[in-house]
C-alpha positions as CSV (number, residue, x, y, z in Angstrom):
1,X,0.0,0.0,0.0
2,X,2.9,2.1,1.2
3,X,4.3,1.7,-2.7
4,X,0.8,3.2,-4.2
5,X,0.8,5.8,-2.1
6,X,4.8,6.9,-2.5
7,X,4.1,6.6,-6.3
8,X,0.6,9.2,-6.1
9,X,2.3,11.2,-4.4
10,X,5.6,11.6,-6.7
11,X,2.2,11.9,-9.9
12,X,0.6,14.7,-8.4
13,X,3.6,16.5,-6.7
14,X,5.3,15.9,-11.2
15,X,2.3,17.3,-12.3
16,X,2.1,20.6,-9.7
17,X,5.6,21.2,-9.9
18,X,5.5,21.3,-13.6
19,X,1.9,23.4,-13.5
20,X,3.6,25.8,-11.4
21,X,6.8,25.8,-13.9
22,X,4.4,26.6,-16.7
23,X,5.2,23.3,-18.6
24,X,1.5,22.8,-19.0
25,X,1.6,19.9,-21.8
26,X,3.6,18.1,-19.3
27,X,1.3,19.1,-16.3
28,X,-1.7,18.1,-18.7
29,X,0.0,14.6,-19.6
30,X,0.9,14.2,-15.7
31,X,-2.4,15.5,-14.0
32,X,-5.0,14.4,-16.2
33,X,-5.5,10.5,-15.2
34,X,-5.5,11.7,-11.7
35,X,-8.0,14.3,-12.1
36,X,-10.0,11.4,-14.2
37,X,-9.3,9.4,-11.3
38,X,-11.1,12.1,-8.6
39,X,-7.8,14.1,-7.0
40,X,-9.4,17.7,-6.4
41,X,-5.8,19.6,-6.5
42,X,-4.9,17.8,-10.0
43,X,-9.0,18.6,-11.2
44,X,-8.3,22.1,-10.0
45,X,-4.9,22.4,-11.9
46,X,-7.0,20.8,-15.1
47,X,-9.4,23.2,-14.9
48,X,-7.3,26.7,-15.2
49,X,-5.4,25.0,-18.4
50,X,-8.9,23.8,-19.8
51,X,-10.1,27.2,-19.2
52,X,-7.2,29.4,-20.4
53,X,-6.2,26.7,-23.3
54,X,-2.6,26.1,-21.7
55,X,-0.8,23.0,-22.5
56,X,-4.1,21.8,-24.2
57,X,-6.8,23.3,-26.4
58,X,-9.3,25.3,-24.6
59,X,-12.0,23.4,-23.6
60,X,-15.0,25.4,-21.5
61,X,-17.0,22.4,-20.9
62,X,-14.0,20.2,-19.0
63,X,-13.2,23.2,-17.0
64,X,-16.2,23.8,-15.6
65,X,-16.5,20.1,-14.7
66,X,-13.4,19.7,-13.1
67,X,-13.5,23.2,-11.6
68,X,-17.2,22.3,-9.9
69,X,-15.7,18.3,-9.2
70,X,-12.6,20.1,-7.1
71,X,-15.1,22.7,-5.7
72,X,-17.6,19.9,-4.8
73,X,-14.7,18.3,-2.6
74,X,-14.3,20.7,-0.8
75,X,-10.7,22.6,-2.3
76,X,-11.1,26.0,-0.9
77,X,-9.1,27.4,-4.1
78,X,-11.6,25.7,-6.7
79,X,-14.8,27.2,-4.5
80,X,-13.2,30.6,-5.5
81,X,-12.5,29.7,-9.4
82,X,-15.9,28.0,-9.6
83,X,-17.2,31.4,-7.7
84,X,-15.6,33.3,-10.3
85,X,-17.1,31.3,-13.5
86,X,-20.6,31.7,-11.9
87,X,-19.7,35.6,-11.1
88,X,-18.4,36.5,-14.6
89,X,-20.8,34.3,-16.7
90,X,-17.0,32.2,-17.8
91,X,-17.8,28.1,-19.0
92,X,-21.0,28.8,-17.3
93,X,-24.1,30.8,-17.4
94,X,-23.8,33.9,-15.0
95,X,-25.1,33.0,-11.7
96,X,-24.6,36.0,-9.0
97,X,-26.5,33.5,-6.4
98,X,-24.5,30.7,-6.8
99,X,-21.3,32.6,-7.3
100,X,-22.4,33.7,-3.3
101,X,-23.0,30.4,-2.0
102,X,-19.4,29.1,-3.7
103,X,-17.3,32.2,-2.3
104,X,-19.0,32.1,1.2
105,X,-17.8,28.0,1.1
106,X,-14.0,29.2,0.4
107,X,-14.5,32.2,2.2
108,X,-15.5,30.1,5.6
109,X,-12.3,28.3,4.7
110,X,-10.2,30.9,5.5
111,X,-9.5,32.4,1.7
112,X,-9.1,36.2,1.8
113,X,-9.7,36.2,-1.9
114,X,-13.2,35.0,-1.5
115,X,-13.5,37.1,2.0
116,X,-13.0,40.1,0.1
117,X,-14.8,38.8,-3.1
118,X,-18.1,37.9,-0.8
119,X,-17.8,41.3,0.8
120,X,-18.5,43.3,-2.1
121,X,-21.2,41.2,-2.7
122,X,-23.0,42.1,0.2
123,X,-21.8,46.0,-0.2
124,X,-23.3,45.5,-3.7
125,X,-26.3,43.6,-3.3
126,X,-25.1,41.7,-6.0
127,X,-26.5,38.2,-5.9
128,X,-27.6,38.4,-2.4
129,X,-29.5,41.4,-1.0
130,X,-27.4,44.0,0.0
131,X,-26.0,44.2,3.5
132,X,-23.2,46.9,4.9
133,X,-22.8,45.5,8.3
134,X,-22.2,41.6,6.8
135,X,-19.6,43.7,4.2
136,X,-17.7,45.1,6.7
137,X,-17.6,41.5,8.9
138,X,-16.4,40.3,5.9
139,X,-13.8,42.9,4.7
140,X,-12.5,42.5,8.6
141,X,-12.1,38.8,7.7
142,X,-10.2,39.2,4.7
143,X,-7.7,41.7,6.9
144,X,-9.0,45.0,5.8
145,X,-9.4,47.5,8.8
146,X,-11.0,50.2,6.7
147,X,-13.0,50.0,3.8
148,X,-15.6,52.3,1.9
C-alpha cells in the first residue's frame, strides 16, 4: 500500500511542480488520469489549463466540470474559481447566487480572496440582498481595517 501511495504522491507532486513551472503539456500529460481518477488539486490544476487553453486546447466544458468536481470536494481554491465562473458568466451561465453560495464555502475556509470577493457582494447587493454590516464583517475577515 505504502508503494501506491509513495508513487501518487511523486504523480501529483510531477504534475504541480511542472503546472507551477508553466510546462503545462507536461502538467496536462501528468495531471489528467489523476484528475479522471477524482484528485481535487490535479481537477483544479486541469481546470485553469482547460479554461485558459494552456498545455491543451481550450475546452469550456471540461473546466467547468473539473473546476465544480474540485469545488464539490471541498478545495477552498476551486470554490473561488468556480465562484468566479458563476460571477463573470465564464464556462457557465452567469449566476450571482451561486457565485455567493461558492465564495461564502472558500471564504469560511479561510480564503481572503473569497472574503473580500463575498464582501462586495453584500456592499453591492449583487446576488444576495445588499448588507453593509455583513460587508464590513467580511472585509475585517479578509484583513481590511478600513474599507468604503
Amino acid at each position: 500500500m505504502s508503494d501506491k501511495i509513495t508513487n501518487y504522491d511523486m504523480e501529483i507532486g510531477s504534475g504541480i511542480a511542472a503546472f507551477e513551472a508553466k510546462h503545462f503539456a507536461r502538467a496536462a500529460g501528468l495531471l489528467s488520469p489523476l484528475a479522471e481518477a477524482g484528485d481535487p488539486q490535479a481537477q483544479y490544476r486541469m481546470a485553469i489549463m482547460a479554461q485558459n487553453g494552456l498545455g491543451m486546447h481550450e475546452n469550456r466544458d471540461l473546466a467547468f466540470r473539473y473546476m465544480k468536481a474540485a469545488a464539490e470536494a471541498g478545495l477552498d481554491i476551486a470554490q473561488h474559481g468556480l465562484g468566479f465562473m458563476y460571477m463573470e458568466g465564464e464556462c457557465t451561465d452567469k449566476d450571482h447566487a451561486l457565485a455567493v453560495h461558492w465564495f461564502r464555502l472558500a471564504a469560511e475556509q479561510g480564503l481572503a480572496g473569497s472574503q473580500t470577493t463575498l464582501a462586495m457582494m453584500y456592499e453591492e447587493g449583487r446576488g444576495i440582498e445588499r448588507n453593509p454590516e455583513e460587508a464590513r464583517n467580511w472585509y475585517r475577515r479578509a484583513g481590511f481595517d478600513e474599507f468604503g
